[in-house]
C-alpha angles and dihedrals in degrees: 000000000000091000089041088056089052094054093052087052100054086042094053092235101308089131128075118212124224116183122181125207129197095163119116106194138073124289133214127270089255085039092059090038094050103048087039080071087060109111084208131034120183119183121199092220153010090256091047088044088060093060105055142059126266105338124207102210140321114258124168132207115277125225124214094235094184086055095042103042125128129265129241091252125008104184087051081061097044093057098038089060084061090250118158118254121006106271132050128216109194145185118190145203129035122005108237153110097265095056085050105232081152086066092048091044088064104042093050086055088064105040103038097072089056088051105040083187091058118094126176119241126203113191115191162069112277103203122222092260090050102053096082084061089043088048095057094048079052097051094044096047085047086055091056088051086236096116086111085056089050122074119177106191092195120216107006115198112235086237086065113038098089088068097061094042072054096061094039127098099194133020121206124194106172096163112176075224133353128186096211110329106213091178094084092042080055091052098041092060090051083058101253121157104248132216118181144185118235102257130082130031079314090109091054092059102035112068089187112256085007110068098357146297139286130208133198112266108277105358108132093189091061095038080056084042103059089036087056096055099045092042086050096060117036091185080065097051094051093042085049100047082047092056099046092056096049098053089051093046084045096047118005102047108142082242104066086044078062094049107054091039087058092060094045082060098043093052092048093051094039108249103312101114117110117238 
């Protein structure tokens, strides 16, 4: 923001400013001053809207929904890819405390010895100052005598993770805080089956029992809880992972996030953006 003032100041003001927040927490005094010089705030959601000054309009993430679509049979593809079991259960993105993996650890140690076709999946980097706290999920999935029902895949490339929320058949995000969380709108598109926890643009996407389930952040028991119910019906699980996909499909298309960005700039500019 400090560099895009200065622009706008060399230019004479020949420049607008967007600037975009996810966050959802308090700034500092220079933070709020700062971005209150903006000339457009777009907020991806009600709750970051609350924490910032004079925004412009809401606008969430969009999701390519013809990139990330489900597949005819998932479980054909799970086991094609030479996975353990025959359905995935899967968090993705960064391994570390703050996404909660540790959560999901635990509850999948609870859960996979009632669903012997269940196995865990862990999708993403762990960076060199995270693997003490991956070391010690290993060693504590090691100590349960569960590591054949974990697989961690490692980095996965942008261009390929659809595939694996493909394969997945049920998608978990249980973040201690998240700012938006586009990885279970990403999921919920392929068709998986979504549980998260109650942070983040998460309560925007789960209408509790009609496109998943939320938990509280960082409670393990409600997490089990809400595993045991959708591996228990696997009606459920279908009906869930259909639902999901068409509310993001209904309401969080990376079209509708253009088009109402379009409409933020035109209006800045005064109408003088093409459509």
């Amino acid at each position: 923001m400090i560099f895009a003032l200065l622009v706008r100041w060399r230019s004479r003001g020949k420049i607008k400013i967007v600037f975009t927040s996810a966050a959802q927490r308090f700034h500092g005094r220079f933070v709020r001053w700062i971005t209150g010089k903006m000339d457009a705030i777009v907020a991806t959601s009600k709750p970051a809207a609350a924490f910032c000054p004079r925004v412009t309009a809401i606008i969430g993430h969009g999701v390519d929904c013809e990139k990330f679509h489900p597949v005819a049979d998932r479980t054909r593809d799970w086991q094609q890819a030479g996975l353990p079991g025959s359905l995935g259960i899967g968090v993705f993105g960064r391994v570390r405390e703050e996404k909660g993996v540790d959560i999901f650890v635990e509850a999948m140690l609870e859960v996979l010895p009632e669903f012997p076709a269940a196995t865990a999946l862990i999708v993403g980097e762990c960076l060199l100052r995270d693997q003490p706290f991956k070391d010690r999920l290993v060693k504590k999935i090691r100590a349960a005598g569960l590591e054949q029902r974990f697989v961690w895949t490692g980095y996965i490339p942008n261009e390929q993770i659809q595939i694996w929320y493909q394969r997945t058949a049920i998608a978990v995000a249980c973040p201690r805080y998240e700012g938006y969380g586009l990885t279970l709108f990403e999921a919920a598109a392929c068709g998986c089956a979504v549980i998260g926890s109650n942070t983040g643009a998460f309560p925007l996407l789960i209408e509790e029992g009609k496109t998943g389930f939320l938990t509280a952040p960082g409670d393990v028991e409600s997490l089990t809880s809400a595993l045991r119910s959708m591996l228990s019906d696997h009606v459920q699980l279908k009906n869930l992972g259909g639902a999901a996909r068409e509310k993001v499909v209904r309401e969080f298309s990376v079209e509708q996030e253009a088009r109402q960005l379009a409409k933020v700039y035109d209006e800045l500019l005064g109408g003088k953006t093409s459509s």
